[in-house]
N, C-alpha and C positions, 0 to 999 in steps of 0.2 A: 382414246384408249378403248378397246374392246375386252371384254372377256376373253377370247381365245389370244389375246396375246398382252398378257397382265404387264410388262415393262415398257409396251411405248408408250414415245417415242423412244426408240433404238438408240443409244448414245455413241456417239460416232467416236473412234478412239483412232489413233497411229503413230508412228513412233513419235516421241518428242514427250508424250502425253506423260504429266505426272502426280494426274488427281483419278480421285474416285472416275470411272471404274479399273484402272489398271490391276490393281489386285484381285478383285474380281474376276476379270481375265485368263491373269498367271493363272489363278484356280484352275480354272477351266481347262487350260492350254496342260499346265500338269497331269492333268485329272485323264488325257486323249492322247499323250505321249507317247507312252507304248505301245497305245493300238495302232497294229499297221505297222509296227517299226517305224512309227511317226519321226523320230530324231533322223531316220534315212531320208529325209524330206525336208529337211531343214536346216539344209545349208551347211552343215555336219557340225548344228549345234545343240550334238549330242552330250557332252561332259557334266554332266548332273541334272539334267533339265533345265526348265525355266526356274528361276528365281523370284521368288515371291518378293519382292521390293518395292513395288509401285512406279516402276521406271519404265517407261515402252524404250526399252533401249534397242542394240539392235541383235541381239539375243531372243528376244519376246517378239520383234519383227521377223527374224529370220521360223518363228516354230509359227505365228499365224500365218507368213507364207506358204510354209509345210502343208498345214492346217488345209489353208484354203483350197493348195494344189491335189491334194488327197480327195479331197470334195468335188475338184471341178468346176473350181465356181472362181470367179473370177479374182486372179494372183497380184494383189498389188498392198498386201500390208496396214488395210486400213480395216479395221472391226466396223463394218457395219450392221447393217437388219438380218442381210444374210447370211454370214459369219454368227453373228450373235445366235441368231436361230439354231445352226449349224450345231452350235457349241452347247448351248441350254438344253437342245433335244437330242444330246449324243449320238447322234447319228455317228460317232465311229465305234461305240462301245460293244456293234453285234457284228 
């Protein structure tokens, strides 16, 4: 663990996942929704957003696909370093 990056190691999350950080996540993924017409990106699982439940089901995998696709960064549904990054340092917020 370094100063410039206070939570590694990066906890690696994907769908199935039903512990700490999944809510954490949702936060996140809610919080980036809109920007970009983000739910356009996400498999068209637009109808309320993500649901804060703790479940990576496949609602919360179809918006960090979104997510990920919106970034450029590589599309495959699994919250890692880069994603996590992604999401901490809102990179969609400006």
């Amino acid at each position: 663990m370094t100063p410039s990056d206070p939570i590694a190691p990066w906890p690696l999350v994907k769908r199935g996942a039903k512990v700490f950080p999944v809510r954490s996540l949702q936060q996140l993924l809610r919080g980036v929704q809109e920007v970009m017409k983000f739910h356009d990106q996400s498999g068209g699982a637009e109808g309320g957003g993500v649901q804060i439940d703790g479940i990576f089901g496949p609602k919360t995998d179809a918006f960090v696909c979104g997510f990920q696709e919106a970034l450029e960064i590589t599309v495959d549904g699994i919250v890692g370093p880069v994603t996590w990054r992604a999401l901490a340092s809102g990179m969609l917020s400006g």
